[in-house]
N, C-alpha and C positions, 0 to 999 in steps of 0.2 A: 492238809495234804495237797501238794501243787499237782499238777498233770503229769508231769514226769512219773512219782510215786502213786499216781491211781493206774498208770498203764503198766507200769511192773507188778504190781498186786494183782491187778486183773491176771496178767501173762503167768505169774505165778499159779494164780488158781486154776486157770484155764488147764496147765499140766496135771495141775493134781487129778480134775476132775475128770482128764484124760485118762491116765492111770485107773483112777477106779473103777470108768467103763474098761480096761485092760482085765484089771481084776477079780470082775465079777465073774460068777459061773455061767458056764453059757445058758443052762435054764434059768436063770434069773432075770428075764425079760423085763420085770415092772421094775427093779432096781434100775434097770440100765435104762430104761427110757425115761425114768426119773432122773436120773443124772443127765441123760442127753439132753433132755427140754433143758435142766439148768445149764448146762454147756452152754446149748443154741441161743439162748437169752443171753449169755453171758456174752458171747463170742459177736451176739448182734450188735448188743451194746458200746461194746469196746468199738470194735468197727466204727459205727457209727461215731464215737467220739474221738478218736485218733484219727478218724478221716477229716469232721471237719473242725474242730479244733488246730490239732498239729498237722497234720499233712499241710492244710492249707495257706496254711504261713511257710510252712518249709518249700514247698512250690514254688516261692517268691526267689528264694536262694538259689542261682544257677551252678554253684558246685557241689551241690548235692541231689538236683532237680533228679537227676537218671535215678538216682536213689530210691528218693520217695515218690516217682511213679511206679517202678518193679515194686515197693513196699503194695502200692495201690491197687498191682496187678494180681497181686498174691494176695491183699482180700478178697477180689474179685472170684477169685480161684476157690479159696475156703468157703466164701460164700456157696458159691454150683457144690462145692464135697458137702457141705453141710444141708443144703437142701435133699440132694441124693440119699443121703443118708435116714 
């Protein structure tokens, strides 16, 4: 599996496991914070690996630089919502 296909896998899961915090009942606290810690890992990890893997090479590219800084600003962002959370 190259990068390209580990980062739509993750993006793929990362919805699902959205969804099922959506789906739970609101008294079902230990489900959903069981799903959330796997989100958190999940959503850290990816981060972490689209940032310096791919972002950092596409950084190098000046027509798409705007791009993948907003990309960068909007981890930054999901980072502070997921902390909060």
């Amino acid at each position: 599996m190259d990068i390209i296909q580990v980062l739509k896998a993750d993006h793929r899961e990362i919805k699902i496991l959205c969804n099922e915090i959506v789906k739970t009942e609101p008294r079902a606290t230990l489900s959903r914070k069981k799903i959330f810690r796997h989100l958190s890992a999940l959503v850290s990890a990816h981060s972490l690996g689209e940032e310096t893997v791919f972002y950092e090479r596409l950084k190098l590219e000046n027509e798409i630089r705007e791009e993948v800084l907003q990309s960068l600003e909007e981890h930054h962002l999901i980072d502070m919502l997921m902390r909060d959370l």
